[in-house]
C-alpha positions in Angstrom: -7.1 -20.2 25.2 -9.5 -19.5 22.1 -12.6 -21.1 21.0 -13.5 -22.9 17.8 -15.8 -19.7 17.0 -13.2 -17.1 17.5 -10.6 -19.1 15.4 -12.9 -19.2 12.1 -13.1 -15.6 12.8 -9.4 -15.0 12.7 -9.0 -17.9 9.7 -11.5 -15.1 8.0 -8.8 -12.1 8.1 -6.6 -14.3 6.4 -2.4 -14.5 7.0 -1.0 -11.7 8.0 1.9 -10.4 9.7 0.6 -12.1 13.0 -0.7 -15.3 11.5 0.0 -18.2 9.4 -2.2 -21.0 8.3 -1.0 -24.3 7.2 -2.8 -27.5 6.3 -0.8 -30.2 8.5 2.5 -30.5 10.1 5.8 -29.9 7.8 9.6 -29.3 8.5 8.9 -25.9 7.5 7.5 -25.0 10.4 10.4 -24.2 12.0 11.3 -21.3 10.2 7.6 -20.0 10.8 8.4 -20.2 14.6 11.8 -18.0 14.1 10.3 -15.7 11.9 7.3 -14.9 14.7 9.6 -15.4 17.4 12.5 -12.4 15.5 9.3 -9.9 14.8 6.0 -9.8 17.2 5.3 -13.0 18.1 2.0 -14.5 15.7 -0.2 -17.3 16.0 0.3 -20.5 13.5 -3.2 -22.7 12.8 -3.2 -26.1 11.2 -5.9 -28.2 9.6 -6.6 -25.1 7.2 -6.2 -25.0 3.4 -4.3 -22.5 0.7 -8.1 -21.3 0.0 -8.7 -20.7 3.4 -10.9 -23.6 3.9 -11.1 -25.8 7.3 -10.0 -29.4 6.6 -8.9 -30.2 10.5 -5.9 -31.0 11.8 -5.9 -33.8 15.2 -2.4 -33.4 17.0 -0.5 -36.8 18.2 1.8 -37.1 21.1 4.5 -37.3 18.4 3.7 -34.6 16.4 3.4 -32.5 19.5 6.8 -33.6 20.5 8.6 -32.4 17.4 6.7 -29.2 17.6 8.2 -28.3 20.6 11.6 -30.0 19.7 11.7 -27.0 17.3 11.3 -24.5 19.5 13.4 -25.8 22.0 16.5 -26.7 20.0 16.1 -22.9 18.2 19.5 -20.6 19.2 18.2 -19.3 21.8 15.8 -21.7 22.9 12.0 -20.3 22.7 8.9 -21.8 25.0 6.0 -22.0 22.9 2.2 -22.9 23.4 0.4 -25.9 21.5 -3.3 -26.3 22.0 -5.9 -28.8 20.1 -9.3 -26.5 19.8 -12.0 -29.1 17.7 -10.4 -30.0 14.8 -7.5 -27.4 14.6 -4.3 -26.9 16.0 -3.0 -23.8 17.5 0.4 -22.8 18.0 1.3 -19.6 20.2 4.8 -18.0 19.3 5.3 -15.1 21.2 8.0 -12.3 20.4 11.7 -13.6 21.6 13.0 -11.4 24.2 16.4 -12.4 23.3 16.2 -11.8 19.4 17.8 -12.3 17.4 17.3 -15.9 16.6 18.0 -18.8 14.3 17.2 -22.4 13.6 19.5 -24.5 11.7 21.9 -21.8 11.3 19.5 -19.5 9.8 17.7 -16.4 10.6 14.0 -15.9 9.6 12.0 -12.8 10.0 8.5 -12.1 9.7 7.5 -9.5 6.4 4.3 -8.8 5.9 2.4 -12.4 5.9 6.0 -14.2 4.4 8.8 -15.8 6.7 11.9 -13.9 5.1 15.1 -15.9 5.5 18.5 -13.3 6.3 21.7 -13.2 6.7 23.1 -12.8 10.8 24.3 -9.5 9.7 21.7 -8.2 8.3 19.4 -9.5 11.2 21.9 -7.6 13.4 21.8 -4.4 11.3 17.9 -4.5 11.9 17.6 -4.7 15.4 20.7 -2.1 16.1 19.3 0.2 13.7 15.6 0.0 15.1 16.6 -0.2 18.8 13.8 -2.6 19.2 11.6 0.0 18.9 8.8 -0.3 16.3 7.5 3.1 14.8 3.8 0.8 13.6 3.6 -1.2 16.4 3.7 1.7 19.2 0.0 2.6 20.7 -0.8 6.0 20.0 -1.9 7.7 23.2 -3.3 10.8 21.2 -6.0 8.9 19.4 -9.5 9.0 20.6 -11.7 6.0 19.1 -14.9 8.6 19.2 -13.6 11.8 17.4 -10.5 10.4 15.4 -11.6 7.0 13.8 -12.9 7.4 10.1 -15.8 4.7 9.8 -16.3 5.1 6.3 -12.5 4.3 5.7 -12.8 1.1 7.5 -15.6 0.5 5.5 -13.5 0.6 2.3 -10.7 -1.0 4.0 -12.8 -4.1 5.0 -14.5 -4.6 1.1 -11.2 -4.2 -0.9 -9.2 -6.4 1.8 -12.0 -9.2 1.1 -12.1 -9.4 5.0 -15.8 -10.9 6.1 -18.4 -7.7 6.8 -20.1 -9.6 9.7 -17.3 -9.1 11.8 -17.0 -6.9 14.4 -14.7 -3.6 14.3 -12.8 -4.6 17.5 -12.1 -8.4 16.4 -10.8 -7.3 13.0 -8.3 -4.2 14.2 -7.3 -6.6 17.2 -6.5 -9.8 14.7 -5.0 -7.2 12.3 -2.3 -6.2 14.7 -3.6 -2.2 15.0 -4.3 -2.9 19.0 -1.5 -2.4 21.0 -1.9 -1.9 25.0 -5.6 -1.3 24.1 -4.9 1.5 22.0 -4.8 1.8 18.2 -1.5 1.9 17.3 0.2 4.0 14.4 -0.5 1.7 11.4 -4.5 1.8 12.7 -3.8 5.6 13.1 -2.5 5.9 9.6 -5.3 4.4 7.5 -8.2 4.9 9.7 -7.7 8.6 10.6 -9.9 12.3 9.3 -6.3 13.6 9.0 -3.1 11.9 9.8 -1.3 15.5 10.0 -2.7 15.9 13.2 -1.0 13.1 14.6 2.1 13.1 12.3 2.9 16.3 10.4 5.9 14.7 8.4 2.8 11.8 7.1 1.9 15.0 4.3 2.7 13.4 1.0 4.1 16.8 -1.2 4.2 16.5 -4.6 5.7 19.2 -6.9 5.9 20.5 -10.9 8.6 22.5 -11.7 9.3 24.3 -14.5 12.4 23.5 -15.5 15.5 21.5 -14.6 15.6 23.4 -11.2 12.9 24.1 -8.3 13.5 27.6 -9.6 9.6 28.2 -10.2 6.7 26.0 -9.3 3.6 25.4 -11.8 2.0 22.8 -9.6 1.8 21.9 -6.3 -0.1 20.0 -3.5 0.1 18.2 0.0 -1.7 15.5 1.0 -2.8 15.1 4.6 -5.9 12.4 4.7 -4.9 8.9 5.0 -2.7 6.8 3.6 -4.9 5.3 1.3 -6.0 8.5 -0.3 -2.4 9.9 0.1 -1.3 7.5 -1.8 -4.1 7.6 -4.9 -4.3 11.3 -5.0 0.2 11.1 -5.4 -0.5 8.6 -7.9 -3.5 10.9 -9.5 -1.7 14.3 -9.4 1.8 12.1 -11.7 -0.3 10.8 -14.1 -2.7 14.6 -13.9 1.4 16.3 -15.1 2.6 13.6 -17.4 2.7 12.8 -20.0 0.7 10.6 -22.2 1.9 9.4 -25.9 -0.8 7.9 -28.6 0.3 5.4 -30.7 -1.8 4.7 -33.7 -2.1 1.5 -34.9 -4.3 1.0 -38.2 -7.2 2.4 -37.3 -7.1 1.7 -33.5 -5.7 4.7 -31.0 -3.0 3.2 -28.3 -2.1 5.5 -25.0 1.5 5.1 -23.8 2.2 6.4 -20.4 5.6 8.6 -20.2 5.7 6.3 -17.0 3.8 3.5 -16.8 1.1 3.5 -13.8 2.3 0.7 -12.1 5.9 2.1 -11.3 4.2 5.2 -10.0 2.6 3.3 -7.8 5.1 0.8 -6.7 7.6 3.5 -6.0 5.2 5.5 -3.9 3.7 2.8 -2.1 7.4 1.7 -1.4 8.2 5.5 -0.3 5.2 5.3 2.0 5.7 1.9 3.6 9.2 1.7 4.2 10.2 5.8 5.3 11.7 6.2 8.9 8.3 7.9 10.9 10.5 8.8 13.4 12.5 11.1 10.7 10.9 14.8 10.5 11.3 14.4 6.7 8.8 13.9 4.7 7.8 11.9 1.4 8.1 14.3 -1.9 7.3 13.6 -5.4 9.0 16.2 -7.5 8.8 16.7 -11.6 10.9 18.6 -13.6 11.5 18.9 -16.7 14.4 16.1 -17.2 13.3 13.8 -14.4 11.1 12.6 -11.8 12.2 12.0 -8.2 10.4 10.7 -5.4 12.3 10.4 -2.3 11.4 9.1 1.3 13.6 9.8 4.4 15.0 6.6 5.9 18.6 4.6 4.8 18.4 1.1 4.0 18.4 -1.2 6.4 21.0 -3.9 5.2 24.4 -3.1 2.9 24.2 -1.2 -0.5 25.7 -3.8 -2.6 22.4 -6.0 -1.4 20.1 -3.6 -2.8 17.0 -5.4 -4.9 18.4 -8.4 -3.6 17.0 -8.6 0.0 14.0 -7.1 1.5 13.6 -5.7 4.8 10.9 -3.1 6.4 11.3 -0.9 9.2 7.4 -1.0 9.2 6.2 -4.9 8.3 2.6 -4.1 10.1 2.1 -1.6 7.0 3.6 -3.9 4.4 1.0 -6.0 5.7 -2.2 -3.7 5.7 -0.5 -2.9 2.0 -0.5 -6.4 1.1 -3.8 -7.1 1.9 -5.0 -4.2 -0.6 -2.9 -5.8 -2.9 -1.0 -2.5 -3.6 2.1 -4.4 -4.4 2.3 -7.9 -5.7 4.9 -9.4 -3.1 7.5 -8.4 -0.7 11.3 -7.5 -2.3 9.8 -7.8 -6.7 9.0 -4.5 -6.6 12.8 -2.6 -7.8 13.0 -5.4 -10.2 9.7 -4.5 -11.7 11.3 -1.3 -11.8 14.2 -1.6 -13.5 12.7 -4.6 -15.9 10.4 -1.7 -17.2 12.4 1.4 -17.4 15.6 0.2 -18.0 18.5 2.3 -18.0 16.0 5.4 -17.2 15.5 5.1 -13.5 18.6 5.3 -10.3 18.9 5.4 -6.9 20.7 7.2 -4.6 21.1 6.1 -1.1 22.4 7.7 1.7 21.6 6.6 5.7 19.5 9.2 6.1 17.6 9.0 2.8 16.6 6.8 -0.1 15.5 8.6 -3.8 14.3 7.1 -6.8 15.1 9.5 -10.2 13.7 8.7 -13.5 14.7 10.2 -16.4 12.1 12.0 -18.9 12.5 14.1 -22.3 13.3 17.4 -21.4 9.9 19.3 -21.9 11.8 22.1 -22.2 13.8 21.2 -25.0 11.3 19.5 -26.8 8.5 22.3 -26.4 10.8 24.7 -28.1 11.8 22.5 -31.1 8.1 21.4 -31.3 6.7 24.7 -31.5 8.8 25.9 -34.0 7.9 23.2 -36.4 4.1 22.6 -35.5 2.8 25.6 -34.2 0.1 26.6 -36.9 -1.0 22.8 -37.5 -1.4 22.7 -34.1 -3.2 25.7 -33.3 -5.7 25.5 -35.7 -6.2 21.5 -34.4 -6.8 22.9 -31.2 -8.9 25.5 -31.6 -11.0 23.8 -33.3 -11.5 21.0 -31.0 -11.5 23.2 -27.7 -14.8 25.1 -30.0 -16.3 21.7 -30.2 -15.7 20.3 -26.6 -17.3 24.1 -25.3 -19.7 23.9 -27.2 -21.0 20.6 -26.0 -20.1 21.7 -22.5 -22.2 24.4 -22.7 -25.1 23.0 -24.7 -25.9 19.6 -22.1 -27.6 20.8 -19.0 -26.7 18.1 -16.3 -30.0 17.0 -14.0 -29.5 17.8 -10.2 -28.1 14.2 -9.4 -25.5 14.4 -12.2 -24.4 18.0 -10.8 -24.0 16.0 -7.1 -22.1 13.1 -8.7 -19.3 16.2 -10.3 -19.0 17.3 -7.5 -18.5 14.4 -5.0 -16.6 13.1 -7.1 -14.6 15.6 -7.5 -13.8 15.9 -3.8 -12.9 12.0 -3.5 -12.0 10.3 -6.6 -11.5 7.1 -4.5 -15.1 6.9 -3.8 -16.9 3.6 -4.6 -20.6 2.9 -6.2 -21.6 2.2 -2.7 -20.8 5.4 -0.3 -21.6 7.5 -3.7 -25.3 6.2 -3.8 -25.4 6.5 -0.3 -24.4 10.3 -0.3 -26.6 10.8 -3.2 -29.7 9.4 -1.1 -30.1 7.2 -4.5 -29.8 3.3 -4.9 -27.0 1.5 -6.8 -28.8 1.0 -10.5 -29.9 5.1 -11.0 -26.1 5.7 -9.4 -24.6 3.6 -12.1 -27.1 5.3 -14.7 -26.3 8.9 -13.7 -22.0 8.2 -14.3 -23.0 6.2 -17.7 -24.6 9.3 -19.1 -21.5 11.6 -17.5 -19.5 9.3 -19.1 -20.9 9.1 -22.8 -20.9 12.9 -22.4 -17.1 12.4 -21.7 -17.6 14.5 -18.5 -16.3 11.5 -16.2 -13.8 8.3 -16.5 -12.8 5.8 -14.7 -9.5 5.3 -14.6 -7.8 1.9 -13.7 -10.0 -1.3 -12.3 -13.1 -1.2 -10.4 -11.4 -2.4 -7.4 -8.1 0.2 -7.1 -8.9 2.5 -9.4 -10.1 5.9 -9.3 -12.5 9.0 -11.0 -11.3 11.2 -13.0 -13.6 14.5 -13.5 -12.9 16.2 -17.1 -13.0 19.9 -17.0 
């Protein structure tokens, strides 16, 4: 069915949602088999390593027995394809067409490249709830390869994913599972699109700063309408732009201390984004006020309340898995444990069927602006004044070169841009690139915020 060649290709991509790699036969292969046979259907390859490395695999008449022994004795019983190509085995599992099902007594389903085991009624719940219908597995008939798809996004996609750069466009959206009926499907539409809103208007990501306790009057706002990549940063960007940040001194040595920490921004947006119902008309808001934070998603859970942060399920497991392979979030079902562990008794939930809101509590700004300006508003003033003097001055005495002007201001346009597509827009190579933001930087006219890989720019003004 496949050749040696195209299997190191796919063994490149890595496990996904659609394939596992194991090193030689085990029991555990069964659940594998149920987990692909309750979601898409997948491939599983033995005689491959945990590093991704080919050690081979030769397949006995024994061996090949149990295999299908597996399948067979499954409730229902599935038909599945074994086939020795060189030194590697391949197993074929297509998508049960009488889901759902279960092998000793246990129901396995496929989340993002993990086998998750569930409960029947959960499993039920699922497949009632979705109708069989999958919201990131449908082909998009709107999208048109030559005007819609966004090279320079796969680009990026490819190099933070680690997936190989030799291969070809087509073989890495097909082995990623964004090809359905020869058409990108949604999850392809969603990362590798100008503008999602012009497929889905309810993809906008809003974000909102309010005043006060109440969405009486706005200071901030914005909508996001590019990918989901840079929906999700510039959510991120625009918290951590209206929040605040505490320093801590420590002897002589300055410590920042997020009012939120970073990475429970991110995990609760990224969980907003992957999970939401994208056949609800509702949209994903992040909203700050002065007492709290909310961010809320439409889209119930899909299993009972009292198992919340116990079990995991998606409505969209082909994003979980895109997600994954950025390595957005560290695995499937840690993240409202990571949560709680690090805010405490600051953060609830509220679930309802149709939605699902996280609200973190903040000191009132309010409140505390009033009591603070009483007592420090001289000391203050004076601090300021003469440290917004300073920082103009500067500003006004350094005359950027034309290539630092550029950088600003591309930069400022994408802060998700890397040292590659920057040099490249600049017409530059790499080195003077890198020499240009060191000399923005030491003039405290750019940072970099976060790490090389998934962080982002942040333009001082």
């Amino acid at each position: 069915m496949v050749t040696k060649k195209e299997l190191i290709e796919l063994i490149k991509i890595g496990e996904g949602y659609g394939l596992e790699l194991k090193e030689s036969f085990r029991s555990s292969l069964g659940k594998e088999i149920c987990a692909f046979a309750n979601s898409s259907g997948g491939k599983i390859i033995l005689g491959v390593n945990d590093n991704c490395e080919i050690v081979g695999y030769e397949l006995n008449n024994s061996n090949t027995s149990r295999i299908q022994d597996i399948a067979r004795n499954m409730n229902p019983s599935l038909h599945i394809n074994i086939e020795q190509v060189s030194n590697l085995v391949v197993i074929y599992v297509p998508e049960g067409k009488e889901k759902p099902y279960t092998i000793n007594g246990r129901f396995y389903l496929r989340q993002g490249s993990n086998s998750q085991q569930l409960n029947r009624d959960e499993i039920r719940t699922l497949f009632q709830k979705e109708n069989m219908i999958r919201f990131d597995r449908k082909a998009n008939q709107d999208y048109d390869f030559i005007k819609d798809f966004d090279k320079n996004k796969f680009k990026i996609f490819i190099s933070k994913a680690g997936i190989d750069k030799s291969l070809s466009k087509q073989h890495v959206l097909q082995n990623l599972g964004l090809i359905t009926e020869e058409k990108l499907n949604n999850t392809g539409v969603l990362f590798f699109s100008h503008r999602i809103s012009k497929f889905f208007l309810n993809s906008v990501i809003g974000c909102v700063l309010y005043e006060s306790k109440t969405r009486t009057k706005i200071l901030d706002k914005s909508e996001f309408d590019a990918d989901f990549v840079s929906n999700f940063n510039n959510a991120v960007i625009f918290a951590l732009r209206n929040l605040r940040t505490e320093y801590i001194i420590k002897q002589v040595e300055r410590e920042e201390k997020q009012e939120i920490p970073e990475e429970v921004l991110r995990e609760l947006m990224i969980n907003a984004m992957t999970h939401r119902d994208y056949f609800s008309e509702g949209k994903v808001l992040f909203e700050i006020f002065s007492d709290r934070v909310e961010i809320s998603n439409p889209g119930g859970l899909l299993f009972k309340k009292s198992d919340f942060g116990k079990t995991s399920l998606s409505r969209n497991p082909l994003l979980v898995d895109m997600v994954h392979r950025l390595r957005f979030v560290e695995r499937v079902g840690s993240g409202v444990g990571r949560v709680k562990d690090l805010l405490k008794r600051k953060v609830k939930f509220e679930i309802t069927e149709d939605w699902f809101r996280v609200i973190i509590k903040r000191k009132d700004i309010v409140k505390d602006t009033v009591k603070d300006t009483v007592k420090d508003t001289v000391k203050d003033t004076v601090k300021d004044t003469v440290k917004d003097t300073v920082k103009d001055t500067v500003k006004d005495t350094v005359k950027l070169n034309k290539t630092q002007k550029r950088i600003i201001k591309i930069i400022d346009g994408d802060p998700n841009i890397i040292i590659e597509n920057l040099a490249s827009q600049l017409g530059i190579n790499k080195r003077n690139t890198k020499k240009n933001i060191a000399k923005l930087k030491e003039l405290n006219l750019l940072e970099r915020i976060g790490s090389d890989r998934l962080g982002y720019w942040k333009v001082r003004k």
